[in-house]
py3Dmol code that shows the C-alpha trace and the ligand (Angstrom):
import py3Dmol

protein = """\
ATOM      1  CA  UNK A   1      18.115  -0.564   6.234  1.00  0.00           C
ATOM      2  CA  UNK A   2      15.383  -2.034   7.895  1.00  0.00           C
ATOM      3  CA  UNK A   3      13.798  -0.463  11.479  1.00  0.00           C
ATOM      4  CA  UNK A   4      12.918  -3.495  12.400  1.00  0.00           C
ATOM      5  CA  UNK A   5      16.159  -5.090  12.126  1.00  0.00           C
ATOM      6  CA  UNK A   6      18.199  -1.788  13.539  1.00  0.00           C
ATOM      7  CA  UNK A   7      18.962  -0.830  17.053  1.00  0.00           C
ATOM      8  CA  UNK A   8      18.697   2.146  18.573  1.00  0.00           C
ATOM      9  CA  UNK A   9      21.931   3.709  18.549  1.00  0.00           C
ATOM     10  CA  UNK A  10      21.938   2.771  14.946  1.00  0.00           C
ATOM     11  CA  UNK A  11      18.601   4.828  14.508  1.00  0.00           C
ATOM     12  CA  UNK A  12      19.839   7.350  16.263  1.00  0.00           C
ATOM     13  CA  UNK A  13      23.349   7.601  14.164  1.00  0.00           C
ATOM     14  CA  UNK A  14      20.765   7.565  11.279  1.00  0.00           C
ATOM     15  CA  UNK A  15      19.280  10.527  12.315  1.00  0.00           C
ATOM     16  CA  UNK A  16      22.419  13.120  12.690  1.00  0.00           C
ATOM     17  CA  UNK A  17      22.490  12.881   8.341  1.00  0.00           C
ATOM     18  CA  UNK A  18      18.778  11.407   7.467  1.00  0.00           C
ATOM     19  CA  UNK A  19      15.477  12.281   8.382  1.00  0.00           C
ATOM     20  CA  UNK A  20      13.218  10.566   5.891  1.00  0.00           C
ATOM     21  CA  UNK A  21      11.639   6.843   6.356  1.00  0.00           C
ATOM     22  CA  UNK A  22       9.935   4.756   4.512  1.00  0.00           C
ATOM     23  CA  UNK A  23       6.479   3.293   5.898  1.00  0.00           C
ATOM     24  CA  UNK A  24       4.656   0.280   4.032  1.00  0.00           C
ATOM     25  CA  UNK A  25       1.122   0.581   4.211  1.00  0.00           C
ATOM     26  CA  UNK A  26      -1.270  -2.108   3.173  1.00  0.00           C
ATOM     27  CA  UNK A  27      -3.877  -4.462   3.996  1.00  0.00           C
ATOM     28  CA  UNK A  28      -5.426  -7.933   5.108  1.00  0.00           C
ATOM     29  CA  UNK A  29      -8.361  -8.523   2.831  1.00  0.00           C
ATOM     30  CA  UNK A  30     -10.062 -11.060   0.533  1.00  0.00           C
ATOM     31  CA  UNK A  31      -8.664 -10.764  -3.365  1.00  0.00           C
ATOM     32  CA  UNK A  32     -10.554 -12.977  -5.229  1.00  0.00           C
ATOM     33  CA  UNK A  33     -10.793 -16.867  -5.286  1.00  0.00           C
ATOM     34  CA  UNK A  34      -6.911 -16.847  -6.365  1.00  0.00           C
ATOM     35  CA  UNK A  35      -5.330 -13.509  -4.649  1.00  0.00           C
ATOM     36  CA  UNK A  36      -3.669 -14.245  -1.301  1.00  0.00           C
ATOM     37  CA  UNK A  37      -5.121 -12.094   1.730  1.00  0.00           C
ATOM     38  CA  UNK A  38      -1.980 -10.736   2.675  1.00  0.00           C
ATOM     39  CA  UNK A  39      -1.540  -8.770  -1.440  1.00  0.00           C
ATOM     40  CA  UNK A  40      -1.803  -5.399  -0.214  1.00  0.00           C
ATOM     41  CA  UNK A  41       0.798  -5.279   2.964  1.00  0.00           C
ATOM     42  CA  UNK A  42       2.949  -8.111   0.261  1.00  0.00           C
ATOM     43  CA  UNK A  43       3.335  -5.389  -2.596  1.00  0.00           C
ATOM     44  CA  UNK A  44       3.909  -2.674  -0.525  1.00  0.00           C
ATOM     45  CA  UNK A  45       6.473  -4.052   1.713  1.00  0.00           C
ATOM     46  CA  UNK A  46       7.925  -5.706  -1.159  1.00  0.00           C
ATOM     47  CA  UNK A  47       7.962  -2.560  -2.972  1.00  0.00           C
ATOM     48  CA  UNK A  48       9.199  -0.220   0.126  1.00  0.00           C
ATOM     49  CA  UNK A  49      12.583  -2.596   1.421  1.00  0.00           C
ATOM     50  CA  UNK A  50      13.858  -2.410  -2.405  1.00  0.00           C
ATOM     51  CA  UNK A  51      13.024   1.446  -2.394  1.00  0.00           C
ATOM     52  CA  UNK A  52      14.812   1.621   0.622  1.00  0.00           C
ATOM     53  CA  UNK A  53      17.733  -0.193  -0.648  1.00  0.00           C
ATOM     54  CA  UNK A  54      17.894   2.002  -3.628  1.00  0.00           C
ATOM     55  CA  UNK A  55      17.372   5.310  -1.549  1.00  0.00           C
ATOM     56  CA  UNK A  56      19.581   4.625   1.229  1.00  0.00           C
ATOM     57  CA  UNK A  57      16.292   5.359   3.193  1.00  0.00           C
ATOM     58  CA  UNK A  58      15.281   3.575   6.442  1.00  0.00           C
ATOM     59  CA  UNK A  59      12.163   1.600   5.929  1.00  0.00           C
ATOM     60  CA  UNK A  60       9.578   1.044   9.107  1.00  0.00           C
ATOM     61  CA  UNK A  61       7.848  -2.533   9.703  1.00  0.00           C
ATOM     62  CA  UNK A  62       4.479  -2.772   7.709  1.00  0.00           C
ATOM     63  CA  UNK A  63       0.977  -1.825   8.820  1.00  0.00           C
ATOM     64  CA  UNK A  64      -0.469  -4.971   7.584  1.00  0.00           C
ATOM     65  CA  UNK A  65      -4.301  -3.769   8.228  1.00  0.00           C
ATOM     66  CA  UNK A  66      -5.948  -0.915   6.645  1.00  0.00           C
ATOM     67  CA  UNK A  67      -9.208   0.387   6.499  1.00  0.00           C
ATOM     68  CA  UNK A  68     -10.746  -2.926   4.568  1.00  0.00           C
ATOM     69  CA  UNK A  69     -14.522  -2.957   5.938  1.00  0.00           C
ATOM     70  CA  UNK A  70     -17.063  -3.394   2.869  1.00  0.00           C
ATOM     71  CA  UNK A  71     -14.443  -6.980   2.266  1.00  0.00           C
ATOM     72  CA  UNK A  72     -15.441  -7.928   5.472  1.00  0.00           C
ATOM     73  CA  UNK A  73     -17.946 -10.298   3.685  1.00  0.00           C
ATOM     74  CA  UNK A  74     -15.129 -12.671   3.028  1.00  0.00           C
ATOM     75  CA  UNK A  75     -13.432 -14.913   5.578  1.00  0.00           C
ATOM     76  CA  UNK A  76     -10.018 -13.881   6.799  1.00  0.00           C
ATOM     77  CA  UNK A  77     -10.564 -10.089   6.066  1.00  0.00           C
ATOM     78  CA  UNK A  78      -9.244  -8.065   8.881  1.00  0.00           C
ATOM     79  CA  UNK A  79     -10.412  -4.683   9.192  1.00  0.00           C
ATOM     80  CA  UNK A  80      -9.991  -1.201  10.940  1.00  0.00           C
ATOM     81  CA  UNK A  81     -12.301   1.021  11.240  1.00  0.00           C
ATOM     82  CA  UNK A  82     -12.169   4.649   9.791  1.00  0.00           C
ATOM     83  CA  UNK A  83     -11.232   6.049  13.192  1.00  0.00           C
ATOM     84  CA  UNK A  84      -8.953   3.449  14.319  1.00  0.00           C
ATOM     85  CA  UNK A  85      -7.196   3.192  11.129  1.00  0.00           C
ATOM     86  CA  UNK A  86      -6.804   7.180  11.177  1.00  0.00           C
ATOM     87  CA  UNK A  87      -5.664   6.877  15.125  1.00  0.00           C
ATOM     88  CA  UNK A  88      -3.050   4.315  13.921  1.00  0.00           C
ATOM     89  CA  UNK A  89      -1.304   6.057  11.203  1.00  0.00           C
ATOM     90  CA  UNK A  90      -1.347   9.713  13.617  1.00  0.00           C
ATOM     91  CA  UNK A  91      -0.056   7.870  16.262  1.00  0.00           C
ATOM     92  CA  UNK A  92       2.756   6.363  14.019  1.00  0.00           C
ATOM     93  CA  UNK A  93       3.514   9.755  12.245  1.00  0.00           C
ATOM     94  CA  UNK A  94       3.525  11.319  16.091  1.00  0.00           C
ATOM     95  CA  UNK A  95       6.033   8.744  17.199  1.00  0.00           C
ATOM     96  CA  UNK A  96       8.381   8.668  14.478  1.00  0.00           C
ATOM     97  CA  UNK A  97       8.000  12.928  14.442  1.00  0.00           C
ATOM     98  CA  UNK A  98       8.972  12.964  17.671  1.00  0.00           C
ATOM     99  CA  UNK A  99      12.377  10.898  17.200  1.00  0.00           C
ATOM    100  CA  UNK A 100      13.246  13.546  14.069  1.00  0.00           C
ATOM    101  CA  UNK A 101      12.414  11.752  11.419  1.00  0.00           C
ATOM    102  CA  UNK A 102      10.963  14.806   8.964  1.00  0.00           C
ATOM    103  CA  UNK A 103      10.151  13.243   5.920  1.00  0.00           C
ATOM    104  CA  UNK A 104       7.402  10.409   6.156  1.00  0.00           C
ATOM    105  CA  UNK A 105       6.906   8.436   2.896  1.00  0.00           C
ATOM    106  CA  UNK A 106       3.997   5.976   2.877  1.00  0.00           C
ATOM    107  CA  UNK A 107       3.647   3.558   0.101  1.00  0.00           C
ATOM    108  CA  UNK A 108       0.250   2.517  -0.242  1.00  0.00           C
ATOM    109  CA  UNK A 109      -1.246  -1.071  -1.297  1.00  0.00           C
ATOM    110  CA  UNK A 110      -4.637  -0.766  -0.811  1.00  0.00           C
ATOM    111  CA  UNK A 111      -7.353   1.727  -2.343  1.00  0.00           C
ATOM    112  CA  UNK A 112      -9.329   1.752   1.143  1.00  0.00           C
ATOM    113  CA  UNK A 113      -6.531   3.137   2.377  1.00  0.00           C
ATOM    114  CA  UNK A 114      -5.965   6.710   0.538  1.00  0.00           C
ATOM    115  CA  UNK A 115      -8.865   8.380   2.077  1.00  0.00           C
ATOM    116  CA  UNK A 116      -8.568   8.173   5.895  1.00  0.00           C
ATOM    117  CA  UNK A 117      -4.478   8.291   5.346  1.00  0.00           C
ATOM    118  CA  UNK A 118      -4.485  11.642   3.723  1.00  0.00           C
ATOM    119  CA  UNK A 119      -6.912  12.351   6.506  1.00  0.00           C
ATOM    120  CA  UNK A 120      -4.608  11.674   9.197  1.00  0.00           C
ATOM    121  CA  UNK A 121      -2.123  13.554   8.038  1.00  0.00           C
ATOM    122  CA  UNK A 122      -4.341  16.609   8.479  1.00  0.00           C
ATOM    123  CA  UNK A 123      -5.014  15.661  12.150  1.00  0.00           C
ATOM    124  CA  UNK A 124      -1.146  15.707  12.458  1.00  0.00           C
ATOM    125  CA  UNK A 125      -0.917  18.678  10.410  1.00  0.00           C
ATOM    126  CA  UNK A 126      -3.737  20.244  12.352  1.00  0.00           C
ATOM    127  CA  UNK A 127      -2.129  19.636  15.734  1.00  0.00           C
ATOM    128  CA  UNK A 128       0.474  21.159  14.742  1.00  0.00           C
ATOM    129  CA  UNK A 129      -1.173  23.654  12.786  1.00  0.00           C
ATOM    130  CA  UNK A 130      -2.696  24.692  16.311  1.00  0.00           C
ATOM    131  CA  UNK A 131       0.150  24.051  18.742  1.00  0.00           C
ATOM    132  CA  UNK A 132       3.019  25.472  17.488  1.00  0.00           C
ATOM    133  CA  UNK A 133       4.597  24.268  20.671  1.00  0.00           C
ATOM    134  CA  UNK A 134       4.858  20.678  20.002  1.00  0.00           C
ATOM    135  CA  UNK A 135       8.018  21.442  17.775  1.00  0.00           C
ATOM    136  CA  UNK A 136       7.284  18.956  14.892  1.00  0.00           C
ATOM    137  CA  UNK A 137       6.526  21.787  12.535  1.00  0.00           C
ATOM    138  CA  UNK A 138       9.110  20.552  10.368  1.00  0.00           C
ATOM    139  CA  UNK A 139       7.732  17.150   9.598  1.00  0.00           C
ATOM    140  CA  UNK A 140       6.210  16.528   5.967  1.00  0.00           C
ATOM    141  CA  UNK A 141       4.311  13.542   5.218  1.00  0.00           C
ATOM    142  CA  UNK A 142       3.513  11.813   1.307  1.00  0.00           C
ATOM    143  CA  UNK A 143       1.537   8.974   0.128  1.00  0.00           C
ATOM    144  CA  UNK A 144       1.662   7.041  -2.958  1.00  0.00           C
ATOM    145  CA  UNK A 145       0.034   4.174  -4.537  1.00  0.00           C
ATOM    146  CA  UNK A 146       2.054   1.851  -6.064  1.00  0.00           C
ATOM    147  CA  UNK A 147      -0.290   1.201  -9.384  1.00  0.00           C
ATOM    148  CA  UNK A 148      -1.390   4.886  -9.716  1.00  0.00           C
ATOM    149  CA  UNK A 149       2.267   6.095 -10.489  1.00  0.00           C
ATOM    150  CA  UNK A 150       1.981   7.174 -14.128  1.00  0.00           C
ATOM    151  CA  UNK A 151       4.814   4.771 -15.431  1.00  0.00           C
ATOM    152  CA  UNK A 152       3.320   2.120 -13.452  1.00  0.00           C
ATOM    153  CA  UNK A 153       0.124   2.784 -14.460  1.00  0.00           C
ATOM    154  CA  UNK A 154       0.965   2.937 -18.139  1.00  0.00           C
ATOM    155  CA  UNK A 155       2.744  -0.371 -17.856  1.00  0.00           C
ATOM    156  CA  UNK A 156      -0.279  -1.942 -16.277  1.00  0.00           C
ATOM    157  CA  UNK A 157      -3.231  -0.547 -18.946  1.00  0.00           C
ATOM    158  CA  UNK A 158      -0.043  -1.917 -21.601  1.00  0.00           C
ATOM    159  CA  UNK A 159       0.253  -5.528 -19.918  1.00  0.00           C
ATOM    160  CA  UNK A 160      -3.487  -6.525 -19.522  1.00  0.00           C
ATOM    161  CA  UNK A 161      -5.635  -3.487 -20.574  1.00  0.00           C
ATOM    162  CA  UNK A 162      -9.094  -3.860 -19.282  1.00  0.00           C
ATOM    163  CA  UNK A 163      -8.198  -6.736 -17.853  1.00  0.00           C
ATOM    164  CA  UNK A 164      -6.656  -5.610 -14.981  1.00  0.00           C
ATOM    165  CA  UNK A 165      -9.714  -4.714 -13.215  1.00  0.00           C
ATOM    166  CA  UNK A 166     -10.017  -2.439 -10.205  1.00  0.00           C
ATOM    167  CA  UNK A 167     -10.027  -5.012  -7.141  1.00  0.00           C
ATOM    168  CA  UNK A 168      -7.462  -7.961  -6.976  1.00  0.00           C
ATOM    169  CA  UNK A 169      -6.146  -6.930 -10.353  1.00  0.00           C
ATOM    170  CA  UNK A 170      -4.433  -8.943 -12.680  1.00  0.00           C
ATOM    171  CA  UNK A 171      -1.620  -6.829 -12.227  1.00  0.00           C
ATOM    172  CA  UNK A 172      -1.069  -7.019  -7.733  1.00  0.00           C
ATOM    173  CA  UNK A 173      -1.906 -10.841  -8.060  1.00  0.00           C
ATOM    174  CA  UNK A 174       1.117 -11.151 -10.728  1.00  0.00           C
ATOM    175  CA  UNK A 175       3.482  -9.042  -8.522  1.00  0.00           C
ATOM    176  CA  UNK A 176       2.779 -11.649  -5.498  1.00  0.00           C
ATOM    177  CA  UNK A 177       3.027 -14.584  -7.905  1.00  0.00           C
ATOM    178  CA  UNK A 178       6.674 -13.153  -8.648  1.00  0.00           C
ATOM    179  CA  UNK A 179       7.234 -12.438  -5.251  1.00  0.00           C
ATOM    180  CA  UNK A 180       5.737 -16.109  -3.835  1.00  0.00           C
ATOM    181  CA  UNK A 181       5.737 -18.500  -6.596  1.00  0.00           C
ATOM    182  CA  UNK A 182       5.663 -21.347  -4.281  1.00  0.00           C
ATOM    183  CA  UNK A 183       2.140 -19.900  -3.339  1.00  0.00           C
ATOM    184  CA  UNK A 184       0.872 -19.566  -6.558  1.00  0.00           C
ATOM    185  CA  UNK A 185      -3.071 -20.273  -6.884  1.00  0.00           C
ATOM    186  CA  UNK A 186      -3.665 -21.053 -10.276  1.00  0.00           C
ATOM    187  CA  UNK A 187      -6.966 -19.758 -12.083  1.00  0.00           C
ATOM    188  CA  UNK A 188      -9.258 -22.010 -12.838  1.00  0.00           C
ATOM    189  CA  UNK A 189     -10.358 -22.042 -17.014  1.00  0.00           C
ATOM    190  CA  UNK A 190     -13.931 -21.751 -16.537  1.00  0.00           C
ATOM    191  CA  UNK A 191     -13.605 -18.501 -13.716  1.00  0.00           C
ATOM    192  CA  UNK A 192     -16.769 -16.776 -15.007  1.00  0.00           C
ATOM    193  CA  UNK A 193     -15.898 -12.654 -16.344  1.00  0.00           C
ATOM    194  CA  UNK A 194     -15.550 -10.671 -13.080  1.00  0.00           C
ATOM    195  CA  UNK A 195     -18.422  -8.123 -12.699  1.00  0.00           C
ATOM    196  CA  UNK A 196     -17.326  -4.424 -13.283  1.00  0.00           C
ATOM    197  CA  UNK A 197     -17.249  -1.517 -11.265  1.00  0.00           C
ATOM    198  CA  UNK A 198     -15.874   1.295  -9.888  1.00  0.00           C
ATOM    199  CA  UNK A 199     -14.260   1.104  -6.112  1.00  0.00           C
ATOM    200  CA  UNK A 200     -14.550   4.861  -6.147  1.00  0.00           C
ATOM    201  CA  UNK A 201     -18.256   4.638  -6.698  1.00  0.00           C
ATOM    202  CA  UNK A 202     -19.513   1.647  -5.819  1.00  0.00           C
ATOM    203  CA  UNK A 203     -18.086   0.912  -2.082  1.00  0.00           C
ATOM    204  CA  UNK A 204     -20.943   0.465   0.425  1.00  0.00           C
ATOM    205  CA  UNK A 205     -20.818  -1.933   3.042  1.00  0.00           C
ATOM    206  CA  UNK A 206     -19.657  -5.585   3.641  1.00  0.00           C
ATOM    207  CA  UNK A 207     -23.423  -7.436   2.833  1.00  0.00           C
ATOM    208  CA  UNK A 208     -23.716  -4.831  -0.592  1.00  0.00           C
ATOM    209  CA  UNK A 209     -20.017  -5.872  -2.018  1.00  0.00           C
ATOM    210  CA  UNK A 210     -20.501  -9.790  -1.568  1.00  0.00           C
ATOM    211  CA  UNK A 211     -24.243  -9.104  -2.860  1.00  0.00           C
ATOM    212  CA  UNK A 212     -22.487  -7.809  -6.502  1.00  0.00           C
ATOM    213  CA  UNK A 213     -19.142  -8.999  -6.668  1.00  0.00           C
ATOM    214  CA  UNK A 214     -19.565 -12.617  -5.695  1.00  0.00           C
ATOM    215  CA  UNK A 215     -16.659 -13.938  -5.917  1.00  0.00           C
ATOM    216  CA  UNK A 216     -14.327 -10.876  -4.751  1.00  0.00           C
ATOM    217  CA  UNK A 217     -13.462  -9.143  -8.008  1.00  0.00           C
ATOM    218  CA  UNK A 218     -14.068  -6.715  -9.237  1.00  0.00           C
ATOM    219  CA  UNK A 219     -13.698  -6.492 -13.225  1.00  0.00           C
ATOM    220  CA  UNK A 220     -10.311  -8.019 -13.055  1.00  0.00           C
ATOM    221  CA  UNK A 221      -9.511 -11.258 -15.242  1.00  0.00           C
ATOM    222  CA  UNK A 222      -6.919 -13.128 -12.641  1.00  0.00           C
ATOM    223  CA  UNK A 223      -6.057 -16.027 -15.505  1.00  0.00           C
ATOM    224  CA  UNK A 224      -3.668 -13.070 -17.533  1.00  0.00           C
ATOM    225  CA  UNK A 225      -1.476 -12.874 -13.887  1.00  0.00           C
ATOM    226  CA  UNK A 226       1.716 -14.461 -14.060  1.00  0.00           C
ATOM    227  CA  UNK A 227       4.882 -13.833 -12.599  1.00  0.00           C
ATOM    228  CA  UNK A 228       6.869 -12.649 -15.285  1.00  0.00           C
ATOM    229  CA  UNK A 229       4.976 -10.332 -15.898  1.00  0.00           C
ATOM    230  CA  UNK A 230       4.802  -8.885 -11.830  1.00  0.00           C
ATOM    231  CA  UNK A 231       8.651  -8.982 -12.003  1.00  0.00           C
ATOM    232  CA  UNK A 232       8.488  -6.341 -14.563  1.00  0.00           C
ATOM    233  CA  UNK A 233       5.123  -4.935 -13.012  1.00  0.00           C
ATOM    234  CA  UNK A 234       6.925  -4.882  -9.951  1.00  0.00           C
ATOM    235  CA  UNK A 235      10.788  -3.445 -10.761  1.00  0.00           C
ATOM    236  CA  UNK A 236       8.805  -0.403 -12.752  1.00  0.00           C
ATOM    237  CA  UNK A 237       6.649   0.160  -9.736  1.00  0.00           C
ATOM    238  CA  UNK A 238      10.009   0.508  -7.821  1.00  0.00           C
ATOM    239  CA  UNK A 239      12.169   2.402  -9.933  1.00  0.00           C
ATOM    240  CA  UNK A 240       9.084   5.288 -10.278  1.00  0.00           C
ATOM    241  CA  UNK A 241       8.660   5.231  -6.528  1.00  0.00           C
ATOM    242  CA  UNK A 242      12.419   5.181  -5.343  1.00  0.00           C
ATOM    243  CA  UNK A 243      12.474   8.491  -7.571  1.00  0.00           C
ATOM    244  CA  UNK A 244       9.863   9.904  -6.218  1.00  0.00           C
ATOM    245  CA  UNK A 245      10.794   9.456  -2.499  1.00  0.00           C
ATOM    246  CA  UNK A 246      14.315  10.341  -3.086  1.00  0.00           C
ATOM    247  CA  UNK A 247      13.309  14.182  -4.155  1.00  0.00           C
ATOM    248  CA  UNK A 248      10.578  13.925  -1.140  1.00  0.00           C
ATOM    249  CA  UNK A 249      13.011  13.466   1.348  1.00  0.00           C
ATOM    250  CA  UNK A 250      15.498  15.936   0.053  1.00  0.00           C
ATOM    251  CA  UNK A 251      12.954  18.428  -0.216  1.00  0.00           C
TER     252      UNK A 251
END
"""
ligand_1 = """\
1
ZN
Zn -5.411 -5.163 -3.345
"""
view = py3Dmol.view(width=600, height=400)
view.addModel(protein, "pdb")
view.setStyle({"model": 0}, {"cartoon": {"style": "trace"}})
view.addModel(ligand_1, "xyz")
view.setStyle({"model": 1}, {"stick": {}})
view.zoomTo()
view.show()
């Protein structure tokens, strides 16, 4: 069941036996010379309706921009800022708090993303931490990353090893070549090797990325992505997560 496609009565009938909800959470940023800009908010949304179908769980319409800044080097990356981004998913959690919903499940495309989301949860937490008043004490919120559920993960270091890389990864460009094969940019044969690096580490700014990782890459070798591969990539990804949510919004 889709928000977007519900009305409100039907929301509201939702609500007298459900109170968890499914929010995709992803990004509009360069991946590569191959890797659409739309991979992050494609996987997750991809990844949250069929969780949704499998959970019985409501699922809310994507936030298609995250907090993508040091991509901004590449044309057609749209970014948030820290504080914006932060604003955006309070202000979301506030809203759908507010109606009753109780358990908030975000599944997460984008690495930018995990820091300033689990921050905003602690300024929802916090305000309600310090104003007991607002009467949303009850509402939990959890995020996951699609690629760092262990199963997943396993899956992906068994698929293409090293290869995968650790910015538009073998593995999310396969998933969207499952999901889109009409939009399928094939690798060239002569891509040079990706440079390596850490996104945990090695994140600056915009000028600094481009500066190392010329091309958009980052240690990920994009000619192993194919969609066969992302369908299974992809159905593991769901099964894990749908399994995960399902105890989160019971508990
Ligand atoms: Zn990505």
């Amino acid at each position: 069941m889709l928000l977007g496609l519900s009305t409100w009565p039907e929301v509201e009938h939702y609500l007298d036996d459900n109170t968890g909800i499914i929010v995709p959470v992803g990004s509009t940023e360069q991946h590569g010379p191959t890797g659409f800009l739309g991979t992050d908010f494609i996987t997750a949304t991809a990844i949250a309706e069929k969780c949704g179908e499998q959970t019985n769980c409501l699922v809310a319409p994507p936030i298609t921009v995250g907090m993508a800044q040091h991509h901004m080097g590449f044309p057609g990356t749209i970014t948030l800022r820290p504080g914006t981004y932060i604003n955006v998913i309070v202000d979301w959690i506030t809203s759908l708090s507010k109606h009753g919903f109780q358990r908030i499940y975000f599944i997460n495309g984008h690495g930018g993303n995990i820091a300033p989301t689990i921050t905003a949860f602690n300024e929802f937490y916090a305000s309600v931490s310090l104003h007991p008043e607002t009467k949303q004490s009850s509402t939990l919120c959890k995020l996951v990353n699609w690629w760092t559920m262990p199963g997943t993960d396993a899956l992906i270091k068994d698929i293409f090893g090293e290869a995968d890389g650790a910015h538009a990864t073998a593995s999310e460009i396969a998933i969207t070549q499952y999901l889109h094969p009409d939009s399928i940019k094939p690798a060239p044969d002569d891509l040079e090797p990706a440079k390596t690096g850490s996104p945990a580490l090695d994140i600056h700014n915009a000028y600094d990325f481009r500066r190392r990782f010329a091309d958009g890459r980052i240690g990920s070798d994009v000619r192993k992505a194919n969609p066969k591969d992302g369908e299974i990539i992809f159905n593991k990804a769901v099964r894990e997560i749908a399994e995960d949510c399902s105890s989160f919004i019971r508990s």
